[in-house]
Each structure stands twice: as structure tokens, then as C-alpha cells.
N, C-alpha and C positions, 0 to 999 in steps of 0.2 A: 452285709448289713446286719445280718444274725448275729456275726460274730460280733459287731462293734456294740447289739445291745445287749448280750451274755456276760459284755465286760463291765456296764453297769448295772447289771442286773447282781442278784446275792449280797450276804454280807460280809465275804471276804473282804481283805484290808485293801487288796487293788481297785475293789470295785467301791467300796469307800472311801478311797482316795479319787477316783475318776468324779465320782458325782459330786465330794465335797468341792472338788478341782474349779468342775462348771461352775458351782454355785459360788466359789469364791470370785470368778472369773465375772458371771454375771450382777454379783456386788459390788464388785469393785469398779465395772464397768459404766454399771447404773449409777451408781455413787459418783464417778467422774462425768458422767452427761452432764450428772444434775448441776454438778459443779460449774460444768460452762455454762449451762443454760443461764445459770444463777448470775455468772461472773458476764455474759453476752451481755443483759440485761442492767445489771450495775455497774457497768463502766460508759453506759450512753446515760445513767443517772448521774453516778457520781462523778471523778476525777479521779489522773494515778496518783494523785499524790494521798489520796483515801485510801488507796488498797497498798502505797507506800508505809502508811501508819499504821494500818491493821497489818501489815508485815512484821512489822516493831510487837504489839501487840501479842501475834503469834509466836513471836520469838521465846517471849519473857512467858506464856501459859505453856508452849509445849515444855521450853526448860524446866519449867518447877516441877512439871508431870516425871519428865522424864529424870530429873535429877532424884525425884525420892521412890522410884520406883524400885519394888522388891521383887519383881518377877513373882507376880501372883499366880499368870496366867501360866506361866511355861512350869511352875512348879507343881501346881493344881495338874496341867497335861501330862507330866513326867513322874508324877511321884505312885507310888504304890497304891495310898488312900487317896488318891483325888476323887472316890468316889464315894468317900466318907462323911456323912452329914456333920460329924465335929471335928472332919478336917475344915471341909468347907465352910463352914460356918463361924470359925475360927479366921479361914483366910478375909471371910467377909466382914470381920468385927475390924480388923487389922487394915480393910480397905478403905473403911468408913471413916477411922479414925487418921488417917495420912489425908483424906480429903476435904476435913475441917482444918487439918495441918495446913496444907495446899493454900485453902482460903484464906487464913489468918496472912500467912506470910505471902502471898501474892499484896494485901495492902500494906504492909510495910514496905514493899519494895517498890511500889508504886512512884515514889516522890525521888527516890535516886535514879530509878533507871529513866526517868523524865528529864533529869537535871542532865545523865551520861550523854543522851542522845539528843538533849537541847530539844527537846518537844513537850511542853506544858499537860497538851491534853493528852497526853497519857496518866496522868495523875486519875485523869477521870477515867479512860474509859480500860485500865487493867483493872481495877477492883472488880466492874462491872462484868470483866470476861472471866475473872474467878469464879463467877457462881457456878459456871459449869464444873470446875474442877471440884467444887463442894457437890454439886449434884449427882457423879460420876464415882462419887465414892460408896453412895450407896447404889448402884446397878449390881442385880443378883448375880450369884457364880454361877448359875443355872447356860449366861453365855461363855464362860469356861470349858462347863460340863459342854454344851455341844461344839466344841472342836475339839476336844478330849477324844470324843469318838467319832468324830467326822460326820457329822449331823447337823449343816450348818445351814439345810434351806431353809426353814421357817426363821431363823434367827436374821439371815439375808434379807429378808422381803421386811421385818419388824426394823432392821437399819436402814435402808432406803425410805421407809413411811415416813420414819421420824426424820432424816434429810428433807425429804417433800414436806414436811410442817416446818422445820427449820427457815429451808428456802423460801419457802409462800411467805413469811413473816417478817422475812430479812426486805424481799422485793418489796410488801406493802409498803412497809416503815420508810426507805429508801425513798419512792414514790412519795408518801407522805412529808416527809421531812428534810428529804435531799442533804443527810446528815452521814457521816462515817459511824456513830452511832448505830443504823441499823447492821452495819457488819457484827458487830460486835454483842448488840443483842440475840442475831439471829442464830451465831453460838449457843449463849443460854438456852432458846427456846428447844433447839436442837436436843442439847444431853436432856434437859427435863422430857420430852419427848420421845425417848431414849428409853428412862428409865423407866416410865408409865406403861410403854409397849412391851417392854421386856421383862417387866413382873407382872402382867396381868396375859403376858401373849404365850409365855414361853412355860413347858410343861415341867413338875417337878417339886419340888421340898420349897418352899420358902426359907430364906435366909433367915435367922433370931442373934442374937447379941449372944455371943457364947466366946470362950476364953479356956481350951485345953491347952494345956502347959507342953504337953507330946507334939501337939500339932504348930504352935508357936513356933519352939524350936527346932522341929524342921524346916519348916516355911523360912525362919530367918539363917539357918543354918545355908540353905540353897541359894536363900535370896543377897545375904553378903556381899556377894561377888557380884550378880545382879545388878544389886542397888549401884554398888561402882561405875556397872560396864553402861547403864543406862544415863549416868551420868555423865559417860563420853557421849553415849549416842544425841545427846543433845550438841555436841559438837561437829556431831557426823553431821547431824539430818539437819541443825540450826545455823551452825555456825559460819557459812557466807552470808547467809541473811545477817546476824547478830554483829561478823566484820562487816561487810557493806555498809550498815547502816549507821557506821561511824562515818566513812568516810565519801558515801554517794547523796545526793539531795533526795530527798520525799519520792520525786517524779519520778527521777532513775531508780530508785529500787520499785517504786511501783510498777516499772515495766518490766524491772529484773523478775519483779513475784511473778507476774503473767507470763512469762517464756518460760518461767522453773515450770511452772503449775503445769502447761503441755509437754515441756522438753522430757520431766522426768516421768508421765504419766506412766509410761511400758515398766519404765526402775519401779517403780510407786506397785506396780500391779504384782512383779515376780516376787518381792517382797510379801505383799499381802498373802499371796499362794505360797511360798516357798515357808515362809514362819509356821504355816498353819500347818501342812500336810508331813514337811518333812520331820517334825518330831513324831509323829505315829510312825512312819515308816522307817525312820530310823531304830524307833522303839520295837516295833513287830516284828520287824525285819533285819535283824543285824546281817551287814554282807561279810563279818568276817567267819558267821557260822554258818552260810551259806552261798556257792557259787552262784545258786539261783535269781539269787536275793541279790547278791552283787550285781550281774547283769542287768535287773530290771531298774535297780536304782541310776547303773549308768542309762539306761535308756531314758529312765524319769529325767537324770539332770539334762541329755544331749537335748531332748525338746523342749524344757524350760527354757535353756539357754539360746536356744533355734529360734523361740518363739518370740525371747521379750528382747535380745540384741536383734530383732529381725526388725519388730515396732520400732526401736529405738531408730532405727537408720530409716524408716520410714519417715518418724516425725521430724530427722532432722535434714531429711529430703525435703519433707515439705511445709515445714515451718513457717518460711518467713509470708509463702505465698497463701499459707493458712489463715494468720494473723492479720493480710490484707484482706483477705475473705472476711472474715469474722467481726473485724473492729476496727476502730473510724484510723482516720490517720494519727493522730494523739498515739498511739499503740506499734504504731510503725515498727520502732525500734528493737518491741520485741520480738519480732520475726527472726533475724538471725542469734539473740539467745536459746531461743526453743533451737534452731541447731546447732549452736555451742553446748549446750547442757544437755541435750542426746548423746551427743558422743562424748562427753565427759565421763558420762554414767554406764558406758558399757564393760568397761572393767571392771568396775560392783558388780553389772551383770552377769559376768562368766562364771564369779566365783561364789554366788550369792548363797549356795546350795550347802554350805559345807558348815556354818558353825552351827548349824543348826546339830550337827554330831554331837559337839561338846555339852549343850545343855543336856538332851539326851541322858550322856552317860552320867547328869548331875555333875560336869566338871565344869560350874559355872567360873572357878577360878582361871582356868586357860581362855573362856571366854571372854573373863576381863579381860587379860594380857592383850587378845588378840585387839579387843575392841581400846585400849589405852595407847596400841602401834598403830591403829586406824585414825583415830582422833587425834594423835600427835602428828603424825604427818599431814593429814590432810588440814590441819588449822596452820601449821607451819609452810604449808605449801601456799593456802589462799592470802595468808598474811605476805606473803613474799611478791605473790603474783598481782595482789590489790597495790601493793608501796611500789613496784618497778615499771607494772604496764595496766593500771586500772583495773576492770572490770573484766578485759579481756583475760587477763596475767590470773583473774582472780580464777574463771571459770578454766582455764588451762593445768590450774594447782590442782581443781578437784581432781582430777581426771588423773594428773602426773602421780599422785600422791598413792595412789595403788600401787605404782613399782616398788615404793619403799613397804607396802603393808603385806604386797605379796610373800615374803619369806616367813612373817609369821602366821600368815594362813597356812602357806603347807606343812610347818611343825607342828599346827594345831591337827589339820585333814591326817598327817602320818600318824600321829598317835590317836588317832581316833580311824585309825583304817577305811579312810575312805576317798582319798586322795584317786585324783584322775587327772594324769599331766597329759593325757592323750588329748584330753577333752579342751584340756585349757590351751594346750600348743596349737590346736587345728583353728577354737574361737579367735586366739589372740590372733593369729594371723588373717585368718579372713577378714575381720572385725578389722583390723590397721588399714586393710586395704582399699575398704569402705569408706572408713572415715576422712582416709589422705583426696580421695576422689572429690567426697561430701564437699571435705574446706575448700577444693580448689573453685568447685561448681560455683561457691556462695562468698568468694573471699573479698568479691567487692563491697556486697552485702555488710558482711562479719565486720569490713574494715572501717565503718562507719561507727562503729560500736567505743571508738577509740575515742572519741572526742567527748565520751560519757563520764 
């Protein structure tokens, strides 16, 4: 017991990593109750074909997020000055200015992407979920600075408030209006709530309008390759939703968003953890200058990976018998998604640990690559599996689509010395054997999925 609290005690970089670990683990955790509590609640108000449309919805705001994004956050964590008032302040002028961008061009897009997917009110209600992307742009670096240094409990508890204002207002409106509407406002309220708690909660320099020409060009120097790989990642993280939603009705993707939203919650959480910690530890700790440092990073990765492939095969144990728990019969069908898309996602999960190396050493160019072989395959894989065998074919690509990404992961992990095939040969196998069980347990289940 001493010993487990000497290891968050101090403020060495392990013991900074362990507590930022919790706190990220209990954010993210809180942050997904809220989200069911939210979603329990609004699917005996609303209909799936509501959380079908705000699927649409989210499609079209994460992509603009993520297609113009410059890596603010990992450049701010990795650069030399990320502790420099006219670096930051500079990154802040640069953040403000992409999220008026955001806003403007969110309503131009509004009346095609309504026409693409034959849905009218989207006309209305994407304009209306830009304002957060306009709100988002002024949020202080101040939540930069504390995962820069692994400082992230006060910033934790400041996210989760502004979710519980969020969701309180999503559910009234809902209740009041029985409109798809409150989804979408309850967005907004969210980031403005967001931004109020984290410039008046969070300790440090206020942000000002400032423009160094040094700090510019390296921001965009870094951010280049960035800007590119996040505009895959919109194909990673969106892109079943964005195909589905050509080719499934309102209902069925509304139930497809409800099995993604539990099946991927473990992927959703190692990501959260994994982005944040492993560039300081990568950074503090390079394993190729020491044996030390090598060993603890292999033990970091084996219990990451222990931990959220352990959940994943949890929830797609117990998925479908969840979904009957939780939500009326209307929801039925996505019990066997949440265990299709569990075990889709644990081959992301094995290897989730490693590009985090390449931002690190600033070689955000290799992380395009990698992430331009992630997106390429895995959009060619769902297009293939959606045209041949539906929805099943669809959520089988995600999954499949790793075999082709894995080779340029390990030329990225090799030249960046951090590569562990011990680690990946013991997961991959135990992990197949898992999941081959999983499908046979639930293949009646799963096979019903087909007529979707």
C-alpha cells in the first residue's frame, strides 16, 4: 500500500503520469456516464431516427474540426516554448481565427451536405451546431499548458461541469419540445460552458491577440503535416458514419450511433489516455537513451493494452444483453453492434501506443503517412464491406483494415525506436481467440443485423 502511494506521490514524470493517468481515466469515465445517462433519457423522449440525424450532424462538425486542424495542442506539448506567453498567445490568436473560419464555412456547407444525404433539416440545424466550433476557438491554452505538464485534475472536473450544464439543457429542451433540436443545441451550450469555466477556473496568463512571426512559423512548420493527418482522421474516426449514412435509413444508423457510442467506449478511453501521457513520456523519457526508460514504457504499453482490449471483450460480451437492459425494444438491434464494433476496434487497440513517438520527435510528416495508410485502407475496406454485405461487411472492414495499416506502423515504431513485436504477437493472439469465441456465443444475435 506505501509503495502504490510513493508512486503517486512527488513530481517525478512517473508519478505524473500515474495521477494524470487517473484523472484522465476518471474524465473520461464521468464524461461517458454522463453521456448515457443523457442518451438513457433521450431515446425514451426522442426517436432513433433523431440520434440518426444528429449522427449526420456530427459527421459534418467533427470533419470541419478535424480537417482544419493544425495541431495546436501536441505542438504547444512538444515544442521547446510551449511555455512561452508569445508562443501561446500567438498559438491562441491562430486558434481563434480557424474557428470563425470553421463557423463561416460550416454554413456554406450546410444546403449541399442536406441535398447529398436527402435530409432537408440539416439545412437548419448544422449552422446552429457551428456555433460551438466558433465558441471553441476562443478556449484559453491554459488547457494545453496543463497536459503539457500532466496537470490535469482541475481541468477534469472544469470538463465534466460544463457536460452536466450541457446535458441538463439538452434533457430540458428535449422534455420541452420533443424536437432533435435539443441535441444539437445542447452542443452549443456545452462549449460556451466550456469556455466560461476554463478561463475564469483555470490558473495562469490570460490569452491577448498577439502575432510573433517566430512562433507562427513554427506552429505551422509542425502543424503542416498535422493539418493533413487530421484531415484523415476525419476519415478514421467519421468515416462509417459519413459512408452509412449514404446508404442506411435515419433508424438504422440511429441504432448503428448507439452500439458505436458503448462498443467503442474502452477504444474512445485508451485514446484519451494514451494522446495525452505518451508524448511527455516519450518526451522525458526517450527508451533509446535508456534501458530503464525502455522497460517502463514496455510495461506502460503491456497494461494500456491489458486494460482497454480487456474492456473491449467485456463490452462485446455484454452488449447486446446491455442494450436490453438499458433501452426499450425500439434499440434492440443495437446490442449485437456494440459487440461487432468492440472487437472491430481492438487492433487500434494493441497498437494505439506508438505514433504517439513520431509527433514527439516533431516528425509530424511520418505521421501523416502513417495516418494517409490508416484512412486509406480503412475507408476502402468499409466501402467494400457496406456494397457486398451491408452493415455487417461495413463493421468487419473497420477491423480488417489494420492488417493493411500494420506495416506502416512498424516503419514508423522502427524509426522512431520504439517498436515492441513481443507485445503485438502475445495481444494479437490472445485478442483472435477472444473474439472468434465472442462471434460464435452471439452469431445468432449478430445475424439478424443482416436484414439492416
Amino acid at each position: 500500500m506505501n509503495r502504490m502511494v510513493s508512486a503517486f506521490a512527488g513530481s517525478g514524470l512517473m508519478a505524473r503520469v500515474l495521477r494524470s493517468a487517473s484523472w484522465l481515466i476518471i474524465g473520461f469515465g464521468g464524461s461517458q456516464a454522463l453521456r448515457l445517462a443523457a442518451n438513457l433519457v433521450l431515446t425514451r423522449i426522442l426517436f432513433p431516427e433523431a440520434f440518426g440525424l444528429m449522427a449526420l450532424v456530427s459527421v459534418v462538425t467533427v470533419g470541419l474540426n478535424l480537417f482544419s486542424d493544425v495541431g495546436l495542442g501536441p505542438s504547444i506539448a512538444q515544442n521547446k516554448r510551449g511555455d512561452d506567453p508569445d508562443f501561446l498567445d500567438t498559438a491562441w490568436t491562430i486558434q481563434v481565427i480557424r474557428g470563425v473560419f470553421l463557423f463561416g464555412l460550416a454554413w456554406a456547407l450546410a444546403s449541399p451536405v442536406a441535398a447529398f444525404y436527402g435530409e432537408p433539416e440539416l439545412k437548419q440545424y448544422l449552422p446552429i451546431a457551428a456555433v460551438a466550433l466558433l465558441v471553441a476557438g476562443f478556449n484559453p491554452t491554459r488547457i494545453e499548458t496543463a497536459h503539457r505538464h500532466l496537470l490535469v485534475g482541475r481541468l477534469t472536473l472544469l470538463d465534466l461541469a460544463s457536460q452536466v450544464i450541457g446535458i441538463g439543457f439538452m434533457v430540458w429542451f428535449a422534455m420541452a419540445t420533443g424536437s432533435v433540436l435539443a441535441l444539437v443545441l445542447g452542443g452549443v451550450v456545452q462549449s460556451v460552458a466550456k469556455l466560461l469555466l476554463t478561463h475564469y477556473g483555470l490558473p495562469g496568463p490570460r490569452n491577448r491577440f498577439r502575432w510573433e512571426k517566430a512562433a507562427a512559423i513554427e506552429i505551422a512548420h509542425f502543424g503542416k503535416w498535422i493539418f493533413l493527418s487530421t484531415g484523415l482522421a476525419f476519415l478514421i474516426s467519421q468515416g462509417d458514419r459519413a459512408i452509412l449514412g449514404r446508404f442506411l435509413t435515419l433508424e438504422a444508423l440511429g441504432l448503428y450511433n448507439i452500439g458505436f457510442f458503448l462498443g467503442s467506449f474502452p477504444s474512445m478511453l485508451g485514446h484519451a489516455v494514451s494522446q495525452k501521457i505518451m508524448i511527455p513520456v516519450y518526451r522525458d523519457r526517450p527508451a533509446h537513451e535508456d534501458p530503464g526508460s525502455r522497460r517502463k514504457q514496455r510495461m506502460l504499453r503491456a497494461v494500456m493494452t491489458c486494460g482497454i482490449v480487456g474492456l473491449l471483450l467485456v463490452m462485446a460480451a455484454i452488449g447486446p444483453g446491455l442494450v436490453d437492459l438499458l433501452y426499450d425494444d425500439r434499440y434492440h438491434l443495437s446490442g449485437p453492434i456494440v459487440t461487432l464494433i468492440a472487437c472491430a476496434l481492438i487492433p487500434q487497440a494493441i497498437i494505439m501506443t506508438y505514433d504517439a513517438a513520431a509527433l514527439t520527435a516533431g516528425d509530424s510528416r511520418s505521421f501523416f503517412l502513417l495516418s494517409l495508410v490508416k484512412a486509406t485502407s480503412q475507408t476502402l475496406c468499409i466501402i467494400f464491406g457496406v456494397l457486398n454485405f451491408g452493415m455487417l461487411g461495413a463493421i468487419a472492414g473497420l477491423g480488417v483494415s489494420m492488417i493493411f495499416t500494420y506495416p506502416a506502423l512498424v516503419w514508423l515504431s522502427v524509426k522512431h525506436r520504439v517498436w515492441d513485436p513481443v507485445h503485438d504477437i502475445f495481444a494479437v493472439t490472445v485478442s483472435s481467440l477472444a473474439v472468434a469465441w465472442l462471434l460464435r456465443v452471439h452469431w445468432e444475435q449478430i445475424s439478424a443485423l443482416s436484414q439492416m
